[in-house]
C-alpha positions in Angstrom: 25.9 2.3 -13.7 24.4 2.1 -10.8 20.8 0.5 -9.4 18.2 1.2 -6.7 17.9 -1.7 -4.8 14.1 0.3 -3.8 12.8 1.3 -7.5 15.2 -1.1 -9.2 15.9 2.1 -11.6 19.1 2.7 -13.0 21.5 5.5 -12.4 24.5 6.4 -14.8 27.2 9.2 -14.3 30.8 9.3 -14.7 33.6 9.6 -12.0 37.2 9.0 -11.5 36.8 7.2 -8.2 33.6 4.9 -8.9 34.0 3.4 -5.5 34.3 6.7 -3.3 31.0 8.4 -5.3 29.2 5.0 -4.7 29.9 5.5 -1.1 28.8 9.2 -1.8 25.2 8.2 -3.4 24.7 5.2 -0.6 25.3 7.7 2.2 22.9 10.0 0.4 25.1 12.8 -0.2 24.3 13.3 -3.4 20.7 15.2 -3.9 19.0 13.7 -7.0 20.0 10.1 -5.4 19.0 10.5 -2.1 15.7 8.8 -1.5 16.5 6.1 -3.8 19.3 4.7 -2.0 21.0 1.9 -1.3 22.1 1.3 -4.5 24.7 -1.4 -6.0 27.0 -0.9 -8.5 25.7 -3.2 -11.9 28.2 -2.1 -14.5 31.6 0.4 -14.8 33.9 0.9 -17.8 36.9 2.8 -18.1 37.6 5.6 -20.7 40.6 6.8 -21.8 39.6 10.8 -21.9 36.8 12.8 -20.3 35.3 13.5 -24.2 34.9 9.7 -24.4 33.5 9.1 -21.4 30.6 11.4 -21.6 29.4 10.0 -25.2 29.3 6.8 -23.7 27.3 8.1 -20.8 24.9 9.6 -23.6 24.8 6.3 -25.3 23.7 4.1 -21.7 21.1 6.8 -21.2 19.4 6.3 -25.0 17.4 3.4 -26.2 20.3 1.7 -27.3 22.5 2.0 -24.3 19.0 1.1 -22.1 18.7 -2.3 -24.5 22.9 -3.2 -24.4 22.8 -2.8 -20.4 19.3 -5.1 -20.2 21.3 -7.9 -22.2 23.8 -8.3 -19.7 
């Protein structure tokens, strides 16, 4: 998960190399990202398959996910 440090708005996705598309989304590579940037990374996990990782990436982008990352 990562955050604008301009909007403060959060931004969630999933990679293999968290540092390297950080880097990618900071250096405004990355299209949807790119006027929001610099950004800092506030919270990673790591999954064990592709399958998992994508619900929880559905789960951080619902209500409940939102409310769990807020409590941190």
């Amino acid at each position: 998960m990562l955050q604008s440090l301009v909007d403060h708005k959060h931004y969630t996705g999933l990679s293999s190399d968290v540092e390297k598309r950080l880097k990618m989304h900071n250096d405004g590579k990355v299209q949807s990202t790119k006027r929001r940037r610099p950004f800092i990374l506030i919270y990673q996990e790591v999954a064990k398959t592709l399958v998992e990782a994508r619900k929880r990436k559905k789960y951080f982008k619902s209500a409940a996910g939102r409310r769990f990352l807020k409590r941190l």
